[in-house]
Every structure is written in structure tokens, then in C-alpha cells.
C-alpha positions in Angstrom: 18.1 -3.1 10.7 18.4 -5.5 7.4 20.5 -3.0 5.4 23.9 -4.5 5.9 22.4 -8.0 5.2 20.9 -6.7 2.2 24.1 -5.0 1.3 26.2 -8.3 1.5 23.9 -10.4 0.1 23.4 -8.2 -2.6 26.7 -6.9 -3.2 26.2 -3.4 -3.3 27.0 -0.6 -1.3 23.6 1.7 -0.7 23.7 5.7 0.3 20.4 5.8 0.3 17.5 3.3 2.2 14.7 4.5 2.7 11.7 2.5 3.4 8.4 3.6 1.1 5.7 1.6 2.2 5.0 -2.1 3.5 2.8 -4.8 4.1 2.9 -7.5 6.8 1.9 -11.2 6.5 1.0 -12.9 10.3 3.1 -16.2 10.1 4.7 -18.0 13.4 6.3 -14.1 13.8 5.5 -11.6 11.3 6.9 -11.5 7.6 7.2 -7.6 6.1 7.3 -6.9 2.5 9.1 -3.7 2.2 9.6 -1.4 -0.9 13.0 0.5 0.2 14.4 3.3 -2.5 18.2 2.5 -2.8 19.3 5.2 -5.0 17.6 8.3 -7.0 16.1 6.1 -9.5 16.6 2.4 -8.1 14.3 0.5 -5.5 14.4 -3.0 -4.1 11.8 -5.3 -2.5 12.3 -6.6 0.7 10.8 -9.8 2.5 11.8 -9.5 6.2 11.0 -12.0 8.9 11.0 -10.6 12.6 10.8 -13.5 14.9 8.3 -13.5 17.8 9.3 -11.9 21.0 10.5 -14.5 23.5 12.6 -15.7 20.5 14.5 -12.7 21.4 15.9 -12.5 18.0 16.3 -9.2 15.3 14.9 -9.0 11.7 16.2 -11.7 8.9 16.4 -10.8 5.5 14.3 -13.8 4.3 14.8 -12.5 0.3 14.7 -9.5 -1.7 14.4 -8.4 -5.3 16.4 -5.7 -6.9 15.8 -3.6 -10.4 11.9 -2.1 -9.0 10.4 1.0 -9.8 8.8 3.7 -7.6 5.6 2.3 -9.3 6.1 -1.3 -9.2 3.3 -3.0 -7.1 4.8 -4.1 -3.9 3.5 -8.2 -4.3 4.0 -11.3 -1.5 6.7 -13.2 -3.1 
């Protein structure tokens, strides 16, 4: 649901994005960190905030981090 944000924000154009794993931080609504492969060899790291429910609102790309690896520990930032 972020990809197009991420895509403007970061001025690329991505074929691939695919989500590799996550981890969530409890806020007032709940922040995900997400590792997301963007091509073959390229990954970024996502921080997505997803409002609480009566706020009746999507997922905001809060931040992001481009040039990760695969093995790059996926950190709170």
C-alpha cells in the first residue's frame, strides 16, 4: 500500500516489492519496519506508520532507507 509513496519519494520506478520480513513498534497506532527487496540485488528499509482504526486512515511512509542488503539487520530507525 506504501509502494507508490516510496516510488515518488524516492524517485525510482520498482518491478519488484516484495516484503522480506518486519518488525512492529506499538506507538499511538502501530509503526512497521519493513525490509522490502526492490530489485535482484537491491533492498530498501521501510518505516511505515498505520494509524489506529477509528482514524480511518491507510499506511504512511513515515521514512525509508535505500542501498540494503539481503543481510543487513533490519534496525528501528
Amino acid at each position: 500500500q506504501v509502494k507508490s509513496q516510496f516510488e515518488r519519494r524516492a524517485n525510482m520506478n520498482c518491478v519488484t516489492f516484495t516484503a522480506i520480513v518486519y518488525r512492529t513498534q506499538v506507538v499511538a497506532g502501530t509503526m512497521y519496519y519493513i525490509k522490502v527487496q526492490v530489485s535482484e540485488a537491491e533492498y530498501v528499509h521501510l518505516k511505515v506508520f498505520q494509524h489506529l482504526p477509528h482514524e480511518n486512515q491507510g499506511p504512511s511512509l513515515e521514512n525509508f532507507q535505500t542501498g540494503k542488503t539481503r543481510d543487513d539487520p533490519l534496525t528501528y530507525f
